[in-house]
N, C-alpha and C positions, 0 to 999 in steps of 0.2 A: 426448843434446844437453846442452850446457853451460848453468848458470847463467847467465839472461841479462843478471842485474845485476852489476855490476864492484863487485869488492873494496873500493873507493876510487873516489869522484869528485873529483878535486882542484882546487881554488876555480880555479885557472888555465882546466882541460879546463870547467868551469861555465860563467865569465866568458865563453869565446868559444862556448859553446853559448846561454848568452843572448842573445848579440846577434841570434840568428834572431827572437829579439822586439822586438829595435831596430827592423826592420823592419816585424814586426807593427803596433806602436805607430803610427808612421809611417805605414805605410798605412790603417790609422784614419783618423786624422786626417785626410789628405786625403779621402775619401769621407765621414765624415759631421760633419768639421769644414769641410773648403775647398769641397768640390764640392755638398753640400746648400745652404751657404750663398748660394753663388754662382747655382743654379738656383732657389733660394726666395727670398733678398730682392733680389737683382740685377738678375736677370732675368723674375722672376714669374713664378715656375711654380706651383703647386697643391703642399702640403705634402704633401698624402695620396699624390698618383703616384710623388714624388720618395720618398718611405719607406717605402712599396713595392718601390721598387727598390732600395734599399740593403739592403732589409729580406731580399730572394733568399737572400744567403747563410746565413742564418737558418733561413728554413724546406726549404731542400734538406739541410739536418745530418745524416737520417738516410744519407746518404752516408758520413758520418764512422762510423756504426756497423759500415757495411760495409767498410769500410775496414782498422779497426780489428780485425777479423773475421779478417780475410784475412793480413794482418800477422803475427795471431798465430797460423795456422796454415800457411801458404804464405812461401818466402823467393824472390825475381826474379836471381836469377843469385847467391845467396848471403846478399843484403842484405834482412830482413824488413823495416823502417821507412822506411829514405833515399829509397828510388825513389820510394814515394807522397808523401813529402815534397814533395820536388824537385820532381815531375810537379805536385804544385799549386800552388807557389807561381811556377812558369811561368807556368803559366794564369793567375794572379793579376798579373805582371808584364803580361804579353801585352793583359790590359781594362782596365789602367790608360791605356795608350795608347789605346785606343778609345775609349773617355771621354773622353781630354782632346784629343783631335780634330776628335767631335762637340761638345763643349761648346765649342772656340771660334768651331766656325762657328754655333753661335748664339748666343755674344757679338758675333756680326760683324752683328749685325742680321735673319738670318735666322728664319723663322716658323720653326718647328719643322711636319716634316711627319712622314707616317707611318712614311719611310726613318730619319729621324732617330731618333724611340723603340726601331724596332727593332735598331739597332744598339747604342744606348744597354745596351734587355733583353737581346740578345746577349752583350756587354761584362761587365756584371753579372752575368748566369748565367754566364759563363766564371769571374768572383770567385768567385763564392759557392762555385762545384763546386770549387775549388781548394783555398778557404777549408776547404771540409767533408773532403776526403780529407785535407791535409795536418795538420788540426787535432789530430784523435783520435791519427793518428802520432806525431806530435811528440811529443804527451804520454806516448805507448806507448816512445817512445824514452830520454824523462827516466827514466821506472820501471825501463827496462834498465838505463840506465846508472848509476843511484844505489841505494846499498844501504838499507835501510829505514830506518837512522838517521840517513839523510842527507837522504833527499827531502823533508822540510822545509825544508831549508837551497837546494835544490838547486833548489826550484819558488820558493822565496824571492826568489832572485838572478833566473831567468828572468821574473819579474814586475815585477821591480823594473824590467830594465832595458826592458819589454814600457811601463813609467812612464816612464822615461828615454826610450822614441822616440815618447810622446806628445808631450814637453817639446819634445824638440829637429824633431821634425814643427809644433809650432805655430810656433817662431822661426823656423825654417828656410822655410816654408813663406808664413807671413806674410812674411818678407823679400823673397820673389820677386812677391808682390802690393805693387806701389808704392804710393803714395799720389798723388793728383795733382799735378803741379808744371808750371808753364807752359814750365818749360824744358826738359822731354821733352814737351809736348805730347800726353801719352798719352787723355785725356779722350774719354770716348767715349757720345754719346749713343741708346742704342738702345730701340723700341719694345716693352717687354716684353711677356710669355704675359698679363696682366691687364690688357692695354690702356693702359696707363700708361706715361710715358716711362721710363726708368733710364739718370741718368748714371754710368759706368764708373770704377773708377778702376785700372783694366787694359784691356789688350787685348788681342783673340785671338791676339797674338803672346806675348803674355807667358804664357797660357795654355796653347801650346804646348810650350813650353819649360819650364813648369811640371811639367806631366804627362810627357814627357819625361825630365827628368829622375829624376823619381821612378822611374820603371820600371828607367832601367838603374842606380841606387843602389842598389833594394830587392831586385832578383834579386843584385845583386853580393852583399850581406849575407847575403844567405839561403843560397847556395850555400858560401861561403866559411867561413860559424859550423860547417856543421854536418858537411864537409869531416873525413873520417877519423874521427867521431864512430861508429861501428858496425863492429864486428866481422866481416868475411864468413865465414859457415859454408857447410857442404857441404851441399847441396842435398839430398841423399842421405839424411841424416843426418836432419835437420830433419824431412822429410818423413815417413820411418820413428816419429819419435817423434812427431808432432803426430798420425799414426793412430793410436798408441795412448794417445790423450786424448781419453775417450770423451766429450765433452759437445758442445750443440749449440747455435747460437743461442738459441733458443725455450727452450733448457732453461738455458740461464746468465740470460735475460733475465726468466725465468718465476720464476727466486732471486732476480734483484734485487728484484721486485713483492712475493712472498708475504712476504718478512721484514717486519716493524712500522718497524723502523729504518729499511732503507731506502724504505719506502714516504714515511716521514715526511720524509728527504732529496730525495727525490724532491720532494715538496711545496714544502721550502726552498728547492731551487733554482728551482722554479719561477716561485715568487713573488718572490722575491730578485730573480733576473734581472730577470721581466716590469717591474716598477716600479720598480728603480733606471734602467733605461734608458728611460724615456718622457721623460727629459730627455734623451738622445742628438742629437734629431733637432732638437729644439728651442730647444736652449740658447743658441747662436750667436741668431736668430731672434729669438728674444724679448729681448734685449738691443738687438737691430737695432730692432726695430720698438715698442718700447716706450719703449726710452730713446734710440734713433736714434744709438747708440755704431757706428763707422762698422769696414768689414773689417776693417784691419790691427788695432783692438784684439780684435774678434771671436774670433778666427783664433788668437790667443795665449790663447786662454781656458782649451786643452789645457795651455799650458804653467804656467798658475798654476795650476790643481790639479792637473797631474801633479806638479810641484813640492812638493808639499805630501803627495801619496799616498807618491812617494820617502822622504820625512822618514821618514810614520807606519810603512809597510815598515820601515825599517831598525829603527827606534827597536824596533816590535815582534817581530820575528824576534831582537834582541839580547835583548828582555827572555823569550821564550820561550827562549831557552838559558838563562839562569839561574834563570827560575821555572817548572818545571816543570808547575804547576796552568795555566801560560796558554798552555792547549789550544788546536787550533784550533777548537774548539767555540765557546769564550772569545771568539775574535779573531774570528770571523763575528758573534758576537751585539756586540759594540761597534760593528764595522764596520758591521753593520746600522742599528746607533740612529744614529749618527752621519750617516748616511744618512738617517734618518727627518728628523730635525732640517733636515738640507739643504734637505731640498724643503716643510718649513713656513716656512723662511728666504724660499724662492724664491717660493712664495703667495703671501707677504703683500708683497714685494718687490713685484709685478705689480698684485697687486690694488691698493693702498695708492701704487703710483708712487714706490717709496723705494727708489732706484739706489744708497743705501751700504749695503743688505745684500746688494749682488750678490755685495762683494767675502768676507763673511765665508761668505757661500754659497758661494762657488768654495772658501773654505780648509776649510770642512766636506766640502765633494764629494770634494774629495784625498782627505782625511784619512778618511773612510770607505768609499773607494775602496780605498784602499792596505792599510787593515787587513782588510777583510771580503775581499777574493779571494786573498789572503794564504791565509788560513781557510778557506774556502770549497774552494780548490784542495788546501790539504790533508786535506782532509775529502774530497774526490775520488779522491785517495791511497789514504785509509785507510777508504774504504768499495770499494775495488777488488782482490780477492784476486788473490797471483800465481798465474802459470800462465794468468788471465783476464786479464790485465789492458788490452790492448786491446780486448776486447768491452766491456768495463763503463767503461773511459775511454771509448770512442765511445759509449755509453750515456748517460754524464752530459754529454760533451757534447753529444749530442743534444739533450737537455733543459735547457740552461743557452743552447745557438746557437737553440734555435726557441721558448724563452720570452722570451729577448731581442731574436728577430727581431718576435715581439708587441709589444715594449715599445717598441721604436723604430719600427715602421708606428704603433704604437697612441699614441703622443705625439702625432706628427702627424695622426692623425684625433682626437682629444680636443682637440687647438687649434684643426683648421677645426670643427668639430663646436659649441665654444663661440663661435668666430667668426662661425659661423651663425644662433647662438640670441642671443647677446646683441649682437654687432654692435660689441666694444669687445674688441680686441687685448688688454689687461689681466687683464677678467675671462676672456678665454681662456685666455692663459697661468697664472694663478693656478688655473683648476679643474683646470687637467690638471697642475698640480705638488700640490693636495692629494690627489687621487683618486691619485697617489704616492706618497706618505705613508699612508693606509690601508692599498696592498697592503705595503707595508713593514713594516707593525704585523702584519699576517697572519704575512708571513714568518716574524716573531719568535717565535709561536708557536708553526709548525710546526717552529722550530728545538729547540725544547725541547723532543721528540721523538725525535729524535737523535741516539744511544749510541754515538760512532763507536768507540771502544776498544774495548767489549764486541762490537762487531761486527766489528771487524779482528781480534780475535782469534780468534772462533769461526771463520770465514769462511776466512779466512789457512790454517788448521791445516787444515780439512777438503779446500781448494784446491791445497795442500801435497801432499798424502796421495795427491791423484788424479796431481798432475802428476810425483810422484817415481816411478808407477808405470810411466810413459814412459819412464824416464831406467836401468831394471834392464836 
């Protein structure tokens, strides 16, 4: 069986395999920038059910290890990556539409009954399963296609533009949410989940067509980036040599644990993920409800710090080409502090009632956004030996989708949780952005633990040695 990574990935064949994260981006953003918001401050729903439910795809990840599993031992008519691709981000097209169905028939004033949730969890679990096979592939595919002196540059670009459809998902998205004007008469006052009235400044037509659109944009994208991107081998072939690679789950997953390094990476993403995302669910929300800043600026909140993560991206992928000491070790541990800082910004913001650190909040959120998954993903990379590297990508993303799927249910239960004890939206959102900032300090020193050089090389060579023995 041939080398599965190509000689050359060339910024062109890059650029249009990135855009499969235009779409990511985007879809983001509508689920836990447009569609939290609108069921949490619009309509009053309970923070804790709604991030819950966003939170599915998260904790169904161990899918992505299976996935990833299968990938790298099994090919579906020739093609080892593409099909589980495809096949999830269908799924993922398909419950964007079932969402934005149910959600406007209860913008139209309707209770919410127990038909309603369950289509909703339906809808969601179809995301989430999608989320989790397509994820670990995708990644398994970049490692094919980029030679090891590339996948820096290669997960680089797929990140950047992964920033890029957060950006143009907050504009684009916010654009289809109007503002109220008397001369659409769109004004809509409905009885929200908390008893309380909620005037609209949409309507479940606009909602429709919201969610609509999105679905047939984000399959167009997905299907179209990643189009001719994989090789088809012979089935035959593939099969013959993946028998004689003698390793097994349990026994690749039993190396990732026992090494010191990657136990300690394990650790990093853990906490990384869990508490940089407890502002996920929140962020929108606590802007709403504290300083009473209304949708359409909400909604762009993606696009100032995607904005801004773009920047620091670039800015550092240029300076690691020329300075070689700025590891991704380097770029995860700034991206972390800067991260740390965000969410002491957003505490005292909250606590304190001081709406002009939201903004330097949002340019830190980019900006240690953009450096540390930068880092982070290449540290992903280069703690994943070839020959494995679908099992141990579905691995890390395992633990990077269900610490993050904690970080984002666990925002929204640390906001009702304080909104229950203290009874002041304020001191809510401020305890649940410091208790942010500690696991962030944790992170930091499970990162300096770490050795990912001295681990890709040992690892690499031994990983090498087994799968050349396939290839005689």
């Amino acid at each position: 069986m041939e080398n599965q990574a190509e000689k050359h990935l060339s910024v062109g064949r890059n650029l249009k395999i990135g855009v499969f994260h235009l779409g990511s981006g985007m879809a983001d953003v509508l689920t836990t920038g447009v569609w939290n918001r609108i069921m949490i401050s619009d309509l009053g729903f309970s923070a804790t059910p709604i991030g819950l439910l966003i939170a599915l795809r998260y904790f169904l990840a161990p899918l992505g290890v299976w996935a990833g599993r299968m990938s790298d031992r099994r090919a579906v008519g020739g093609y080892r990556r593409i099909v589980w691709i495809w096949a999830g981000r269908l799924m993922m097209a398909l419950s964007i539409l079932m969402v934005g169905l149910t959600t406007a028939n209860l913008a139209r004033g309707d209770t919410a009954d127990a038909l309603d949730w369950i289509v909703l969890t339906l809808a969601l679990l179809l995301f989430s399963m999608g989320t989790a096979i397509s994820g670990s592939t995708f990644l398994a595919l970049i490692y094919d296609r980029s030679p090891d002196h590339q996948r820096g540059r290669a997960v680089g670009i797929v990140w950047t533009f992964l920033l890029i459809g957060f950006t143009i998902g907050g504009v684009l998205f916010g654009s289809l949410l109007p503002e109220p004007s008397p001369e659409r008469a769109i004004e809509a006052t409905v009885l929200g989940a908390d008893g309380e009235l909620h005037t609209l400044a949409f309507t479940p037509e606009d909602l429709q067509y919201l969610f609509i659109f999105a679905a047939v944009l984000l399959a167009g994208l997905w299907f179209v980036s990643l189009f001719g991107e994989e090789k088809r081998v012979q089935p035959s072939v593939f099969r013959a040599a993946a028998e004689r690679v003698k390793t097994t789950l349990r026994g690749d997953l039993k190396l990732a644990w026992n090494d010191r390094r990657t136990r300690f990476f394990f650790w990093y993403l853990s906490l990384s993920m869990l508490f940089a995302f407890t502002q996920d669910l929140i962020l929108e929300p606590f802007a709403a409800d504290v300083f009473g800043m209304e949708p359409r600026i909400t909604t762009r909140f993606a696009a100032y710090w995607g904005s801004m993560a773009i920047l620091g991206t670039i800015a550092f992928l240029i300076l690691s080409r020329r300075f070689k000491r700025l590891t991704n070790t380097v770029m995860s541990c700034v991206g972390v502090g800067l991260l740390l800082a965000t969410f002491v910004a957003f505490a005292i913001s909250s606590v304190a009632e001081i709406r002009g650190l939201v903004t330097p909040g949002l340019i830190l959120l980019g900006l240690g956004l953009g450096i540390w998954n930068v880092g982070t993903l290449g540290l992903m990379m280069d703690m994943s030996p070839f020959g494995r590297a679908g099992t141990f990508l579905g691995f890390w993303t395992l633990v990077v989708t269900f610490a993050r799927g904690l970080g984002v249910s666990g925002g929204g239960l640390l906001r009702d949780l304080g909104l229950a004890i203290s009874g002041e939206v304020t001191i809510a959102y401020g305890a649940a952005f410091a208790i942010g900032a500690v696991g962030l300090a944790a992170a930091l020193w499970a990162l300096s633990g770490v050795h990912a050089n001295e681990f890709k090389r040992e690892a690499s060579i031994d990983a090498a040695a087994v799968f050349a023995g396939a290839l005689d």
